[in-house]
C-alpha positions in Angstrom: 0.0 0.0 0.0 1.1 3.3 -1.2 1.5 6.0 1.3 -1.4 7.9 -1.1 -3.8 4.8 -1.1 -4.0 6.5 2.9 -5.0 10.2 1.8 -7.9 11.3 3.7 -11.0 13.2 2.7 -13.8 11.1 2.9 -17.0 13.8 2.9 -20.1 13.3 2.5 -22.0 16.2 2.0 -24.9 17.1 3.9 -27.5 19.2 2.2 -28.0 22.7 4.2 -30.2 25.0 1.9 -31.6 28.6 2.6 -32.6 30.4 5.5 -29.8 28.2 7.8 -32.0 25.0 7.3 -31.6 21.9 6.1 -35.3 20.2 5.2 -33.1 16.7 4.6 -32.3 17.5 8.3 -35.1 18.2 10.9 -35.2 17.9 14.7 -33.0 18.0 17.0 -31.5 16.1 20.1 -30.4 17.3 23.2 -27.7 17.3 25.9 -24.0 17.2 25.8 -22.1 14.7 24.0 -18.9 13.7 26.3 -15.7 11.8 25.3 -12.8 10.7 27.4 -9.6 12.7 26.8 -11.7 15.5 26.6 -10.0 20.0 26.8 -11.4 22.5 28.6 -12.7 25.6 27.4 -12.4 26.9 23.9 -8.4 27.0 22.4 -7.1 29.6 20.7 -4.4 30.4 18.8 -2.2 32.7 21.0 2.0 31.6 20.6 4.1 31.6 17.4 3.4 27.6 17.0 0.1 27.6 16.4 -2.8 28.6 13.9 -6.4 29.3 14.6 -8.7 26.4 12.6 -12.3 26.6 12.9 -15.2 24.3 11.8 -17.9 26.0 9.8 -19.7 26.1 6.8 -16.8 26.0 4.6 -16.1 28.8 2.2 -18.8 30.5 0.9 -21.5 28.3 -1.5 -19.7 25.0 0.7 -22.2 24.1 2.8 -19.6 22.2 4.2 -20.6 20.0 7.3 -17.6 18.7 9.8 -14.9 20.4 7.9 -12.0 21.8 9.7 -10.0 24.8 8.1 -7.3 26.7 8.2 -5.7 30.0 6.5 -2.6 29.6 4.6 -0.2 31.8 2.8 1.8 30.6 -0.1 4.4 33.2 -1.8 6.0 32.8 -5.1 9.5 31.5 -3.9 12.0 33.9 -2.4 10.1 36.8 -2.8 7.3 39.0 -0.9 4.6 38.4 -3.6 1.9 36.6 -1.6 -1.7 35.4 -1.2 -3.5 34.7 1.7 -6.1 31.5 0.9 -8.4 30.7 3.7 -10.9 27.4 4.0 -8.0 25.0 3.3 -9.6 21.5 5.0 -6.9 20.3 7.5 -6.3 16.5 7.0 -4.6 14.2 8.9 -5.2 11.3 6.3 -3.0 12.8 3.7 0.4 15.0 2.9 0.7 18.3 1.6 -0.5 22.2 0.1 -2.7 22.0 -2.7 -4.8 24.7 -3.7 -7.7 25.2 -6.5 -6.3 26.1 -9.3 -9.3 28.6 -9.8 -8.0 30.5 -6.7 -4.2 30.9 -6.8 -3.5 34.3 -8.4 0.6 33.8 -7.9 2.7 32.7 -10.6 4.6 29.8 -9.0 7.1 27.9 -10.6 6.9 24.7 -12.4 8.3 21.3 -10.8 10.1 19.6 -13.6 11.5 16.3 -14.8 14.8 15.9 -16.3 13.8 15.7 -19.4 12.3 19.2 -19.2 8.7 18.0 -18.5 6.2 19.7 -16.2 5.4 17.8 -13.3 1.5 17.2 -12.5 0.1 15.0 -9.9 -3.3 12.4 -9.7 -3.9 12.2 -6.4 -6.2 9.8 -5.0 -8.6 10.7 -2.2 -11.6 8.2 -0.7 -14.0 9.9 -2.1 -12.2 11.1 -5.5 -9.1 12.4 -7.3 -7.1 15.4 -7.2 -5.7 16.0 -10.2 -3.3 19.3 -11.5 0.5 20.8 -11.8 2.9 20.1 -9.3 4.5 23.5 -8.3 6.9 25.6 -5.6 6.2 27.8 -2.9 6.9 29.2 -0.1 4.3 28.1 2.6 3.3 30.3 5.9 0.8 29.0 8.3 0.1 31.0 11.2 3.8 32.3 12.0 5.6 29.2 10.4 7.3 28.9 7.2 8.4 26.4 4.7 10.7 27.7 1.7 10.6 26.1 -1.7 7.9 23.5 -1.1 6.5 21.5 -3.8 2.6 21.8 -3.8 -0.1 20.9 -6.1 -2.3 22.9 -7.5 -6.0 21.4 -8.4 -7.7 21.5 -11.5 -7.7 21.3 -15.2 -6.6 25.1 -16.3 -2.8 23.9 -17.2 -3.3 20.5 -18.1 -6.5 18.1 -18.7 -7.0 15.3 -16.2 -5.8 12.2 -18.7 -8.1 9.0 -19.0 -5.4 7.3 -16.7 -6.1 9.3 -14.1 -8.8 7.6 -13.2 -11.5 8.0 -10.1 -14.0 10.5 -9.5 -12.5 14.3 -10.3 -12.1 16.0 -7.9 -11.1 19.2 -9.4 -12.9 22.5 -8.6 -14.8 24.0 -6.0 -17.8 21.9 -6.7 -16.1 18.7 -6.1 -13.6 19.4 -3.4 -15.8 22.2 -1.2 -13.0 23.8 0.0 -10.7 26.2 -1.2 -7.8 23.7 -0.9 -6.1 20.7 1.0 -3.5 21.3 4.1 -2.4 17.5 4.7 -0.9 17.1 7.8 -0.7 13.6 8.2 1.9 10.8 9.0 4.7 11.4 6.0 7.2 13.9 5.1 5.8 13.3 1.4 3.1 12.3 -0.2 4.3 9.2 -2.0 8.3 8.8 -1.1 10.3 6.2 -2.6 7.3 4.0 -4.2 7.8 7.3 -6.7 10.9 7.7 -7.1 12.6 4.7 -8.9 11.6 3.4 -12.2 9.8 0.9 -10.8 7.4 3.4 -10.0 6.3 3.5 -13.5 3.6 1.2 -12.9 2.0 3.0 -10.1 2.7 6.3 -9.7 0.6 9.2 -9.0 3.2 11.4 -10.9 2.6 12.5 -14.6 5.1 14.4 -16.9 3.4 16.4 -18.9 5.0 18.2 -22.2 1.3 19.9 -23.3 -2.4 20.5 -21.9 -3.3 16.8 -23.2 -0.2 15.0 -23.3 1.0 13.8 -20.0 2.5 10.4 -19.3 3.4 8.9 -15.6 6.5 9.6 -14.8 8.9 8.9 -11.5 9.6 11.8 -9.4 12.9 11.8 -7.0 11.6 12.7 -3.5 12.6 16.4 -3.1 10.5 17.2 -6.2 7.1 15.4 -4.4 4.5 17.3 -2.7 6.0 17.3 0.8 4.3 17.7 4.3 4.6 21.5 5.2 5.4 21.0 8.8 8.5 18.7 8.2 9.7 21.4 6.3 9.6 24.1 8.9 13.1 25.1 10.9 11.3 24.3 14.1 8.8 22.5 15.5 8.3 20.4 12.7 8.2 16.9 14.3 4.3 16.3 14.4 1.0 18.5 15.3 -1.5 18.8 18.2 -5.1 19.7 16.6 -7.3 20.9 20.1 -11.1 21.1 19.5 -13.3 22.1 22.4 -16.3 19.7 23.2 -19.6 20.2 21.3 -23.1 19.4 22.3 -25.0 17.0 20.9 -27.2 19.3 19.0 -23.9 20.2 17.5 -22.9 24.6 16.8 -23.2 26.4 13.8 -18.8 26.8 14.3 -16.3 25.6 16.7 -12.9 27.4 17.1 -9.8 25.2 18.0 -6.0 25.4 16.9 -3.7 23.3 14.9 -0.2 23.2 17.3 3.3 22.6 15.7 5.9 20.5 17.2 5.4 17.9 19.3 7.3 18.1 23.0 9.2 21.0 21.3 6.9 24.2 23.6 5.2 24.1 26.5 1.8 23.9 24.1 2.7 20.6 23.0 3.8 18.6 25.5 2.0 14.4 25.2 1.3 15.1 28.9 -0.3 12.1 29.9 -1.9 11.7 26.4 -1.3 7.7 25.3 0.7 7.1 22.3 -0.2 4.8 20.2 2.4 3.3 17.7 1.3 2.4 13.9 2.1 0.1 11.3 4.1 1.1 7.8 1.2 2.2 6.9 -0.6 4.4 9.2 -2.4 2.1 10.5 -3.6 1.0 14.0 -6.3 -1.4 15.2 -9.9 -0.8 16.8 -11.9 -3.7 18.7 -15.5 -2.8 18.7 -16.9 -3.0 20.9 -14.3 -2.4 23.4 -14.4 -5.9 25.5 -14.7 -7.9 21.6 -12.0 -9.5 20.6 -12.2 -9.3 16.5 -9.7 -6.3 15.6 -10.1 -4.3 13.0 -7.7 -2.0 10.7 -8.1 1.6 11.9 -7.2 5.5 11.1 -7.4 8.9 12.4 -8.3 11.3 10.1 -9.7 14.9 10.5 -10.5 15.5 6.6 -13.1 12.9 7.4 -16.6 14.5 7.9 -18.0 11.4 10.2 -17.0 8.2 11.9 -17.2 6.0 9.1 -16.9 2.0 10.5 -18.3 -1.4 9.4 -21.2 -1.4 8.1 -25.1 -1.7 9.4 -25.2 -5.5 9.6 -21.6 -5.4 11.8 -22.4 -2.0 13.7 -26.2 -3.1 14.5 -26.8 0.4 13.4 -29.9 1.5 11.0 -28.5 3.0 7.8 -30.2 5.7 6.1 -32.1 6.2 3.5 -32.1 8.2 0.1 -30.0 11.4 0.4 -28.5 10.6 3.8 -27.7 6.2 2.9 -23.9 7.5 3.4 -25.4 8.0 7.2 -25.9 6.0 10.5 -29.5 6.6 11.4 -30.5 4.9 14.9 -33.7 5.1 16.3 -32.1 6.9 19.3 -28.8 7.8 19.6 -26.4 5.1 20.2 -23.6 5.3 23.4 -21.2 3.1 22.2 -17.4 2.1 23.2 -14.4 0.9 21.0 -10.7 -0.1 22.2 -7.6 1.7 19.6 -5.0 -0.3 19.8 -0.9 0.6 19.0 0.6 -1.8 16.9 2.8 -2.3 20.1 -0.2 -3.4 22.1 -0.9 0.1 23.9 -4.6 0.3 24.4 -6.8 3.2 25.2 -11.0 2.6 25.8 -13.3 5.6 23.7 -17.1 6.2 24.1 -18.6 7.7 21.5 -22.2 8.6 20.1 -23.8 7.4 16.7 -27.2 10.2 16.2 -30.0 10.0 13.8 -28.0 12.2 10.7 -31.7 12.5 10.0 -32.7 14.5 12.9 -29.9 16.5 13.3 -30.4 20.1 13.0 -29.8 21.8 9.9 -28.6 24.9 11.1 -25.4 23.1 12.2 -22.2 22.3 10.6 -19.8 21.1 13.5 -21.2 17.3 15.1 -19.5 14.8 17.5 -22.6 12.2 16.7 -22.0 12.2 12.9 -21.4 8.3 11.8 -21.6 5.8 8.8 -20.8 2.9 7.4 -17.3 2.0 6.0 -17.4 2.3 2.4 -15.8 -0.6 0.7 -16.5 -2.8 3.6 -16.6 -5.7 3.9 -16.0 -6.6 0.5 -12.8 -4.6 0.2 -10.3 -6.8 1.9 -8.0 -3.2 1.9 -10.2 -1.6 3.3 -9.8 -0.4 7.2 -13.0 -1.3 9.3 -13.1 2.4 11.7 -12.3 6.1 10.0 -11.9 8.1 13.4 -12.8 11.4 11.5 -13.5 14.7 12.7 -16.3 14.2 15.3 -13.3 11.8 16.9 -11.3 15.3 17.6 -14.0 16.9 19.0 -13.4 17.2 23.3 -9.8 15.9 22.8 -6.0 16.9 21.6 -4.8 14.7 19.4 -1.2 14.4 18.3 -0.1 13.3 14.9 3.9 12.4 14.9 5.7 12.7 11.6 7.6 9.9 10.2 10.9 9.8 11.3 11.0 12.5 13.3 12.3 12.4 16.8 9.5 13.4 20.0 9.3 13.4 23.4 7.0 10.4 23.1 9.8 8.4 20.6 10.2 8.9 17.0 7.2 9.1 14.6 4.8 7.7 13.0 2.7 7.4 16.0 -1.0 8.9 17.5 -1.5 9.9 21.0 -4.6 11.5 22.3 
C-alpha cells in the first residue's frame, strides 16, 4: 500500500439550503455529548506555534458539514509576492499544500523532470481524485514557514486530467468544497520512494506532462514530491496537536480550535499524559468494537473525514439511512457506544462515543461529534480499514499526529497519541 492509497477526505456532503436550514435535516436532540480525553474551554491560537482552525460552513457556497480549516499563505519563492487563501480543509489522512487552481492568483514555478517535462500529480482521495501541476512555494501558516515546497495545484486550467487518471474528479470547488487541502498527516511526502525509482512506472501518481493533453506517468525523486509542510519548517516540525473544544449533541453552527506545531518541542505541546499509540508502515492502528470484543479491526485517524465511518449496518447493528442521507448512520435513538484503539505495540486506550440520527440533526449546524456511517468498501474490500476516526473523533480531545521519522518526546514518529 502506497503512502497515497491512505490520503484522507472522505466527505459526504450534507445538504444545508436557505434560511440556515436543512429540510433533509429536521429535529434535533439534546444534551452534551462527552468523550474521554476531553480540553477545557475553547483553544485559541495565541503563541508563534500555532494557527487558529475553525469548523464552519466552509467557504462560501460550501455548505460544508464537519470540515476543519485553516488559512494559509503561499508566496511565489524567495520573494514577498503573496496570497493569503483561507478554508484550506486540514487533513490528517494525507500529505501536503494544494490549492484550487481557480483560486491561486501567484505565478509559481513549475516542478520539472529531467527531461524538461512539467510535473502534474493524480492524487487519490476516498472519495475522489485530485488531479493538476505540481508547483513551488513558499508556505506560511500562522507564523511558520516552509521555503521552496513543492505543492499541487487542483484542477484542469494547465493540463486536462488524462483517462489514466482515473476515479471520480475531484477538481474545482464543486467537487472538493474547500478552497484547498492542508495535509498534515503521517509522512514527510506524499508518495516517497514508491515514486521515485523506475519501478514506480507502474503506479505512480506522478505524470510528466509536455502539453495540456499529453501527460504520461513519470517517476519523481523525492525532493521534487508534494512534501508535508510542517516537516519542512526550521522548528517545530516533528508532528501536530489539533485541540477542539467539546460540542453538544445538538452540535454549533462553528467551533474554534487550533492546529499546534511541534510535538514536546513548547510548552503547548507537551504528550502530557496523552497515550501514544504506535502504527504500522502504513498508518495504520487497530480498533476492537466493541471495546471488550476480541475481533480487531484496521483503523485511522483522520480529520479531513466529515464522520465516523466504520463497518457497516449488519456489523455495527446500526440502521443505515435512506435516500439522500444512505452514506449516514441513522439509529432510532442515539447510540452510546465504546471501541478499544489499539498501537501496533499493544498500547490500548478505551473511547465512548455517540452514533445520532444524521436524519434529525439540525440543519442549522455544521460542527457534530454524533455524525457516523458505514465503511465504504466494507466488507468486500479486503484493503479496506473497518473504523475512520474522522472529525467528530477530535472533538473534546488533543490529538497528536507524529511525523515519520522525526524524533519526540514520546519516541520517533509515526505514531498517534490522544
Amino acid at each position: 500500500m502506497t503512502r497515497l492509497v491512505l490520503a484522507g477526505v472522505l466527505a459526504v456532503v450534507l445538504c444545508h439550503c436557505g434560511g440556515g436550514t436543512n429540510p433533509i435535516m429536521s429535529g434535533g436532540t439534546s444534551g452534551s455529548v462527552e468523550q474521554t480525553g476531553g480540553i477545557g474551554g475553547t483553544p485559541t491560537a495565541t503563541d508563534p506555534n500555532m494557527v487558529a482552525v475553525v469548523v464552519d460552513s466552509g467557504p462560501t457556497g460550501a455548505n460544508y458539514t464537519n470540515g476543519i480549516f485553516a488559512t494559509v499563505t503561499l508566496c511565489e519563492p524567495g520573494t514577498s509576492k503573496c496570497q493569503t487563501i483561507d478554508h484550506l480543509l486540514v487533513d490528517t489522512g494525507s500529505v501536503g499544500v494544494r490549492v484550487l487552481e481557480s483560486e491561486l492568483t501567484l505565478s509559481l514555478p513549475a516542478v520539472t523532470t529531467t527531461a524538461g517535462g512539467l510535473v502534474a500529480e493524480c492524487t487519490p482521495f476516498v472519495d475522489g481524485t485530485a488531479w493538476g501541476p505540481v508547483r513551488r512555494a513558499d508556505v506560511v501558516v500562522g507564523s511558520e514557514s516552509a521555503s521552496n515546497l513543492p505543492v499541487q495545484v487542483i484542477g484542469e486550467k494547465t493540463f486536462l486530467m488524462p483517462s489514466s487518471c482515473t476515479g471520480s474528479p475531484i477538481t474545482d470547488f464543486r467537487s472538493l468544497a474547500a478552497n484547498g487541502i492542508l495535509g498534515v498527516g503521517l509522512f514527510t511526502e506524499d508518495c516517497g520512494s514508491t515514486c521515485a525509482g523506475p519501478a514506480a512506472l507502474q503506479s505512480t501518481p506522478y505524470y510528466a506532462c509536455t502539453t495540456a493533453t499529453a501527460c504520461s506517468v513519470t517517476s519523481v525523486p523525492i525532493a521534487d514530491q508534494v512534501a508535508h509542510p510542517v516537516a519542512a519548517f526550521p522548528v517545530d516540525n516533528n508532528g501536530t496537536v489539533i485541540q477542539l473544544p467539546s460540542v453538544p449533541a445538538s452540535g454549533a453552527p462553528s467551533v474554534p480550535g487550533v492546529l499546534i506545531f511541534g510535538i514536546g518541542t513548547q510548552a503547548n505541546n507537551a504528550l502530557g499524559g496523552a497515550t501514544v499509540l504506535s502504527l504500522d508502515p502504513s498508518g495504520f492502528l487497530g480498533t476492537t468494537f466493541p471495546a471488550s470484543g476480541t475481533t480487531m479491526y484496521t483503523a485511522y485517524l483522520d480529520s479531513g473525514s466529515n464522520g465516523l465511518f466504520f463497518l457497516n449496518s449488519a456489523t455495527s447493528k446500526l440502521a443505515q439511512c435512506t435516500g439522500g442521507l444512505s452514506s449516514f448512520y441513522c439509529p432510532t435513538s442515539t447510540a452510546n457506544l465504546a471501541a478499544t484503539i489499539v498501537g501496533i505495540g499493544g498500547t490500548r486506550t478505551t473511547v465512548t462515543f455517540s452514533v445520532a440520527n444524521a436524519a434529525k440533526l439540525p440543519g442549522n449546524a455544521y460542527a457534530f461529534a454524533n455524525l457516523a456511517g458505514p465503511m465504504p468498501g466494507f466488507p468486500s474490500d479486503s484493503t479496506v480499514p473497518g473504523f475512520d476516526w474522522g472529525l467528530p473523533f477530535y472533538f473534546g480531545r488533543s490529538i497528536f499526529t507524529a511525523i515519520e521519522g522525526k524524533p519526540t518526546s514520546g519516541g520517533p514518529g509515526p505514531f498517534f497519541a490522544f
